[in-house]
N, C-alpha and C positions, 0 to 999 in steps of 0.2 A: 441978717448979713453973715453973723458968724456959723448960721448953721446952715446956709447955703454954702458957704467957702469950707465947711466939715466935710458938706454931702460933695462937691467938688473932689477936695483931697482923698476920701473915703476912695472914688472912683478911679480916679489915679492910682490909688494903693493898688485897688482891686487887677486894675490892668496889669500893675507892675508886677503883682505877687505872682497872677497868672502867666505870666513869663515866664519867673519864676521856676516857680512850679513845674512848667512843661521843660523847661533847660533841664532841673535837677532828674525828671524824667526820663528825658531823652539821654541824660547823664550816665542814668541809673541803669536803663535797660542797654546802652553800648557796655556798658561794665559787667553787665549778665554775660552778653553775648560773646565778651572777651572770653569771660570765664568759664562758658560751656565750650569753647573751642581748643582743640587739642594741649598736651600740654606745654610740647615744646616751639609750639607757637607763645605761647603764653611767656613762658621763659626767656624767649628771645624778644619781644616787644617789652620785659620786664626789664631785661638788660640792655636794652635799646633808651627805653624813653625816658623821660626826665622824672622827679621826683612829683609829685601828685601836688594839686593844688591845695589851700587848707579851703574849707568852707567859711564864706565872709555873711555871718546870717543879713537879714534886708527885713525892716519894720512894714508890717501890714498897713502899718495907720499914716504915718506920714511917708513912708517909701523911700526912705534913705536906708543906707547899709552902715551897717556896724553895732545896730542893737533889734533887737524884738520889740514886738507890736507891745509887749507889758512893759515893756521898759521905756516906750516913749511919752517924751517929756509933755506930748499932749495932753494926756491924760490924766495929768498928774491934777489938775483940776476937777474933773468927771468921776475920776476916782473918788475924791474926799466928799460931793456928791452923794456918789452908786453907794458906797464902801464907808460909812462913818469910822469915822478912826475909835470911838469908845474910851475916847480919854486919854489914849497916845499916840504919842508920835508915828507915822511911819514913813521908812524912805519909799519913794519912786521905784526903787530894785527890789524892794521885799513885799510887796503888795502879792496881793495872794489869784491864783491864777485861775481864772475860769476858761473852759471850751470854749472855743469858735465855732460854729457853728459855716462852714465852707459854703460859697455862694452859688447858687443853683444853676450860675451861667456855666463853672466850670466841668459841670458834669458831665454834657458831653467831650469836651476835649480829652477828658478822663477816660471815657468808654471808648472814646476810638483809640487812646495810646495802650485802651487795655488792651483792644481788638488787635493792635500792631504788635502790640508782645504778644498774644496769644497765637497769631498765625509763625508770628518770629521762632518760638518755642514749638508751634506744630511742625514748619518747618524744618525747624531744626532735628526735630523727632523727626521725621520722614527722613531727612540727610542720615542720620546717623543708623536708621533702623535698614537702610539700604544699602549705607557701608557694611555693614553688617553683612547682609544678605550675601552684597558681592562675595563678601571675605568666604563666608562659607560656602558659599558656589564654587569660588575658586578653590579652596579645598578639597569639596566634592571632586570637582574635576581633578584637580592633583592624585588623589585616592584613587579615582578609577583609574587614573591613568598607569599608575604603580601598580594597581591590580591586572591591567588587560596587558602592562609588559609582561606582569610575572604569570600569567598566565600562559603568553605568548611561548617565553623561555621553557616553562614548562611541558606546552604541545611540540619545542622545537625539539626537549630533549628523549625524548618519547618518541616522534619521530626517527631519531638518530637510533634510537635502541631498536627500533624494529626493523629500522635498515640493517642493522651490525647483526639480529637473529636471522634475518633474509640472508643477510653476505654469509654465515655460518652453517646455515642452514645448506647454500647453495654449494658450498664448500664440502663439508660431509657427505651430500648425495653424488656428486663430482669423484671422490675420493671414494666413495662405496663403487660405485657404474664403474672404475678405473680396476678396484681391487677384484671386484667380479669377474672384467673380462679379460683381469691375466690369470685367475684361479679357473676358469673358463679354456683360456688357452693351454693352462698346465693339463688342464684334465684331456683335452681333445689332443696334447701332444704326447700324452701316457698311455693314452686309448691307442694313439696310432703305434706305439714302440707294441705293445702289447698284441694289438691285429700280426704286426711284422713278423714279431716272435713268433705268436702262433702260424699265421702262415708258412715259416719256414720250416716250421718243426713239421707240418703238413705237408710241407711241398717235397723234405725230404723221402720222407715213409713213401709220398706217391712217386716218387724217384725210384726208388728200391721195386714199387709193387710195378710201375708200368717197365722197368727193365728187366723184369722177374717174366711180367706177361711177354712182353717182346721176342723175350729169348726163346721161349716156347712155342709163338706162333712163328717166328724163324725157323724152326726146329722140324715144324709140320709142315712149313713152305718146304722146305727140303726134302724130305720126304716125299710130299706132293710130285718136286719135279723127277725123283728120283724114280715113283713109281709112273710117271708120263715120258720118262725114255723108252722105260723097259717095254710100254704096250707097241705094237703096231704103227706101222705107219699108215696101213688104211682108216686110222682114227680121224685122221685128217685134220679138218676145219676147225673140230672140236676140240682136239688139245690146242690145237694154237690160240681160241679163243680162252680156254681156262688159262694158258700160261701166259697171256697177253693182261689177264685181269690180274694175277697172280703175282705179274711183273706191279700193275699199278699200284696193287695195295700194299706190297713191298717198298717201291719206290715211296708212296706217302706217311709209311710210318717211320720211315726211315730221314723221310726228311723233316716230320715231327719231334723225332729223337735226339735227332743230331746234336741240338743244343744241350739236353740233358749230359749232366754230370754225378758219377755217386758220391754224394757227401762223403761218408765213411761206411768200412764194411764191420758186418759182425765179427765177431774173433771168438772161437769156442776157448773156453778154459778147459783147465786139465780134466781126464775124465773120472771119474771115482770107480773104485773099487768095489766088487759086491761081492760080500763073501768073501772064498777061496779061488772065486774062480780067477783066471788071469785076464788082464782088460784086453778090450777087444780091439783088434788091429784094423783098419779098412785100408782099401787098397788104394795105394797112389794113381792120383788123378791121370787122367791122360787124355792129351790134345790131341787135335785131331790134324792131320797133317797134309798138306796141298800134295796134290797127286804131281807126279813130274819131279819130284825132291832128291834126297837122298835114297829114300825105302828103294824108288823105284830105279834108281841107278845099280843101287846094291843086289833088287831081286832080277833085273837084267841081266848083271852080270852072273849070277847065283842059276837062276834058270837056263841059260843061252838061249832064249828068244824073247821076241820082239813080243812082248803083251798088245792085244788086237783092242785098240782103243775103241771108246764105245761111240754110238752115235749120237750125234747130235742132232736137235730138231732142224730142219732146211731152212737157212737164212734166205731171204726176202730181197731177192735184186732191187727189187720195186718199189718207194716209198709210197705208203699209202695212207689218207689222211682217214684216221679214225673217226668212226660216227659217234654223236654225239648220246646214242641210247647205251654204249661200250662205256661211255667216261663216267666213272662212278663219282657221285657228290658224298662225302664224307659227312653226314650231320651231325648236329652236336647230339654228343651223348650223353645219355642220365646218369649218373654216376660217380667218380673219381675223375676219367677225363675232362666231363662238364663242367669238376667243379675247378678243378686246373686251369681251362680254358676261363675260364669267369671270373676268377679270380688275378690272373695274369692279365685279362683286358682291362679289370676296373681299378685293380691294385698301383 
């Protein structure tokens, strides 16, 4: 009876203890889990919750709280038994303690609370090994991001500098094509004062030389008519033809001339002396004087008679139109006139 009602309570402990057990388990590993999670969670549930329980131990053997399986008063018999006292006394509290040996039922509840902490704790390693990860990912990415700005600002200002050598660049060559074509224009408006000058210092001398020629072939024109009074008039046809041609080239070089002017004339300086001999005098100029004047009023009256005026070639009742093989074409000459004429067209 009494060790049926042992093995009874025995079972009751055993339940109770495994209770127990798996409370202070489950106790145990929320108190881990508290503790592996951040700190200022931790802090603020510390400052949040109440003061902790104290632990109330609970006896294996009869399953009441407030003492241990060695301390229960059951035993206190079994003990004197198991445990001969040896001649003294001992209390219930100081009996000496042996191992338990844990019962085979709670081994599994044990391997799966282990299995719940260990996935709790892989878990938790997974959680935090992936916070992690994030965290330096997102750094990474912050990093490149500050890189590919400063890179950016970089190609922008790089960009700007070769825009500002282009604007410079295009500036310089602007200002060179500008400097050129007014040193360009200086030169082609120095060239032309220069053509001018020399032209006219040319243009003068051929002034001089074609009034110098003019006067001479005037001189032979005259002559000419003067020896075509004096022939015959059965000459006929033919002087009127030479003084009809005589007349033309007369007429054209005179209307070539007409515009000519003499710059300035020579001026002899004084003449020098040579030796002893005395300098030489030459005789004053003398013009030549239109017939009908004074001479011939004075040799009129000087002579008393009428001077027998000469003839003149017979003027032409008749107008008549000139052929065209009579009209002489003037062409351009090689020479001083050509180069007159040529340079007066393109000047």
């Amino acid at each position: 009876m009494s060790g049926s009602y042992r093995e009874y309570g025995r079972d009751g402990d055993r339940d109770r203890r495994g209770e127990a057990i798996r409370n202070e388990d489950q106790d145990r590993g929320r108190d881990d889990r508290l503790d592996q999670r951040p700190e200022y969670g931790r802090e603020h549930r510390a400052s949040s919750r109440e003061a902790p329980r104290r632990f109330v131990p609970v006896c294996y053997e009869c399953g009441e709280p407030g003492h241990y399986r060695n301390q229960c008063p059951r035993l206190s018999g079994e003990g004197s038994s198991r445990f001969p006292s040896r001649n003294r006394s001992t209390s219930p509290r100081n009996y000496p303690r042996h191992p338990d040996r844990r019962p085979t039922c709670d081994e599994p509840v044990l391997k799966k609370q282990f299995e719940d902490l260990s996935s709790t704790v892989a878990m938790l390693k997974e959680f935090v090994e992936r916070e992690n990860a994030r965290r330096e990912e997102k750094e990474r990415r912050k990093q490149e991001k500050a890189e590919r700005r400063k890179h950016e600002e970089e190609a922008k200002a790089e960009a700007e500098r070769l825009e500002m050598m282009k604007k410079l660049e295009a500036e310089r060559r602007e200002n060179e094509k500008k400097t050129k074509t007014m040193r360009l224009a200086e030169q082609k408006e120095q060239m032309k004062k220069e053509v001018i000058s020399t032209v006219s210092v040319h243009m003068g001398g051929l002034r001089e030389e074609l009034k110098y020629h003019m006067d001479r072939r005037l001189e032979e024109l005259v002559k000419l008519k003067g020896k075509a009074k004096k022939q015959s008039p059965n000459t006929g046809q033919s002087s009127d033809d030479e003084y009809e041609s005589s007349e033309s080239e007369v007429e054209a070089l005179s209307e070539k001339t007409g515009h000519l002017t003499i710059g300035g004339k020579r001026r002899r300086g004084p003449e020098k002396a040579i030796g002893d001999s005395p300098p030489m005098e030459s005789p004053a100029k003398r013009t030549l004087k239109k017939p009908g004047g004074s001479y011939a009023r004075t040799t009129g009256r000087l002579l008393g008679c009428k001077p027998i005026p000469m003839k003149n070639s017979p003027t032409r009742k008749t107008l008549r139109k000139t052929s065209t093989k009579k009209v002489r074409k003037i062409p351009a000459t090689i020479g001083p006139m050509g180069r007159v004429r040529y340079m007066k067209d393109n000047l």
